[in-house]
N, C-alpha and C positions, 0 to 999 in steps of 0.2 A: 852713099854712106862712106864709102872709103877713096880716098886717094893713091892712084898706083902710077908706079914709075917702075920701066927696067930699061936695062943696058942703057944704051949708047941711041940716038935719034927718038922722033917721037914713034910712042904704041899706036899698033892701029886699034880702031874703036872696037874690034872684035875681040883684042887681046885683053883690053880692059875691061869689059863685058867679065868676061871669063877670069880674070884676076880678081875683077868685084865677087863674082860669082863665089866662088874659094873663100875669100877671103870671108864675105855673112856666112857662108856655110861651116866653115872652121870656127871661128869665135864663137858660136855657145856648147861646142862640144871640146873647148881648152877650157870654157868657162865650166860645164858641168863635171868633165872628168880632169881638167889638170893636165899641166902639159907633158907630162911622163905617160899619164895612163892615153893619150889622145896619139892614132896614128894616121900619116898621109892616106893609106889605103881608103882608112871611113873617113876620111874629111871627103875626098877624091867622088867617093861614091855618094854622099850628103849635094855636092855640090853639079854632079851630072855630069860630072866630065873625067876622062882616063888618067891613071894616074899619073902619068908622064906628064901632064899640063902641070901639075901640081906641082912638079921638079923646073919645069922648064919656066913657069911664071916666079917663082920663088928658090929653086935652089934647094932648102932642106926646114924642114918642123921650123927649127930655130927660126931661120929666115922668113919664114910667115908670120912668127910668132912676134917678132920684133914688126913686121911692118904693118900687123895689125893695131901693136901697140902705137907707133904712128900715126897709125890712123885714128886711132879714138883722139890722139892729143892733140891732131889737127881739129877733128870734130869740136873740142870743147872748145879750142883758142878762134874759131871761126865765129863760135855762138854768143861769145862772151863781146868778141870785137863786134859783133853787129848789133847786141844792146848797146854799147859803148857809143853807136853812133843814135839810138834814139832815145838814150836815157837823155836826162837834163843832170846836166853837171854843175850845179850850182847847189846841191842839195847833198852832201855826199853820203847823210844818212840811206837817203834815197835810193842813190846808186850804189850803196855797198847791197842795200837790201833786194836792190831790182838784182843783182849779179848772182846773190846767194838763193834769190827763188828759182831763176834760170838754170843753175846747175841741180837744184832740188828737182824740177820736172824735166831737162835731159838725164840723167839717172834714174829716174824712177821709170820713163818710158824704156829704159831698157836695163835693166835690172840684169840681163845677160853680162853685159858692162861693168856691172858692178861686181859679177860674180866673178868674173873673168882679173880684173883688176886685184880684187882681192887676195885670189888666190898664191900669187907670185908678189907682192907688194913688201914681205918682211920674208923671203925666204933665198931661193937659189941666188947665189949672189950675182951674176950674169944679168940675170931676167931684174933683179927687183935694181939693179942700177938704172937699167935701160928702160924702165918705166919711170922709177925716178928724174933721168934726161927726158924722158919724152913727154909727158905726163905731168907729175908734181912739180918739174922745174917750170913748164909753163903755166899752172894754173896758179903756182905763188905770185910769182911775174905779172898776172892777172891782179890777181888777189890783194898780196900785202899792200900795193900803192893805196887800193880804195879804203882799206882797213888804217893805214896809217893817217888817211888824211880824215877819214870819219873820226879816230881816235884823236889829232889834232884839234880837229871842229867839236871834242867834247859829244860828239855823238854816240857813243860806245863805251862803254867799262870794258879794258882791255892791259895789261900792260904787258901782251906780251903776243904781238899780232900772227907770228907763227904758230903758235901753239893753241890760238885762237880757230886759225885756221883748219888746223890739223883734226882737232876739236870737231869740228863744222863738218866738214869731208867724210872724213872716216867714220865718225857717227852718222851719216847721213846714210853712206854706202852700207854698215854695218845693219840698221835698221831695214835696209831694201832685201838683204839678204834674207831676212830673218821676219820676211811683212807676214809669209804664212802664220807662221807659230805665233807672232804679235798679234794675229787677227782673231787666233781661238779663244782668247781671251779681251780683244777689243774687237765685237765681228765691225765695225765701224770702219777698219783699214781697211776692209776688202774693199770699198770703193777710192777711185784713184783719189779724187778731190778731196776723201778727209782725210787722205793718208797724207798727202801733201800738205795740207794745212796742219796736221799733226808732227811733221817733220820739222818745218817753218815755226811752229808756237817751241818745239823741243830745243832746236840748235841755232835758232838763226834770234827772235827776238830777245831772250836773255842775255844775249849780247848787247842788246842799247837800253840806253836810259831812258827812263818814262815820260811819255810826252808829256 
């Protein structure tokens, strides 16, 4: 799930082990409590190992906090480039579509991510830059090209492919947060497949034009 790097030469596979370990262990407890209320002590204990590993793989909160965020934006810019190598690229309605379902079902499969993301996205200004750099700079970079050239090719009603975007993402994240309470009144979300196809008919096809 995540990628780790420290210091200087390479980790041994034990170190990584245990820095993966940390690291799934810590992301849904920044995601559920926030990263003020969130301390090494309970990530340390979450993840099986003393707190000293916690200091020695990472340094401090912050420094975890940021290289998880790395890691989710690795996670998306890996998933996004490996449709990119089986989509068919002559079609670009297609591939903007295939690209906006792929991040619909990596978020929805972890809705941790989503809480986590959200939390710090418009707040402490440190954290919500560094998501910005790691995160939002990569999935535009992703994104606007397929959006620009779908909008080119007439395949979308768009005139404003960032905010098109934005639109897409953050509604998408903001409904994951919030699938319980959606579901008291639609019990239909509590299964994954119509939650997803509900997400997809809400923020992804209203963007293109009728076949």
């Amino acid at each position: 799930m995540m990628r780790v790097t420290r210091g200087r030469g390479r980790p041994l596979k034990n170190e990584i082990d245990t820095a993966e370990a940390i690291m799934a262990s810590a992301l849904p407890i920044f995601a559920d409590k926030g990263f003020d209320a969130a301390n090494l002590r309970e990530i340390a204990e979450a993840a099986g190992v003393n707190m000293a590993l916690v200091s020695y793989n990472f340094g401090s909160k912050l420094d975890l906090w940021k290289r998880i965020v790395e890691a989710i934006g690795f996670r998306i810019e890996e998933t996004q480039a490996a449709l990119t190598g089986t989509t068919g690229s002559n079609d670009s309605g297609a591939a903007l579509r295939a690209a906006m379902s792929a991040y619909i079902s990596l978020m929805s499969a972890r809705p941790d991510v989503a809480r986590f993301m959200m939390r710090d996205i418009d707040h402490e200004s440190e954290r919500a830059q560094w998501i910005y750099e790691h995160v939002t700079r990569r999935l535009l970079d992703q994104f606007l090209p397929l959006i620009e050239r779908a909008r080119s090719d007439r395949a979308i009603r768009t005139g404003h492919p960032e905010m098109a975007f934005m639109q897409f993402s953050l509604g998408t994240a903001a409904c994951i947060l919030r699938r319980v309470r959606l579901a008291q009144g639609s019990p239909e979300y509590s299964d994954d497949d119509s939650f997803r196809v509900a997400l997809h008919e809400t923020f992804v096809e209203p963007l293109f034009h009728d076949d």
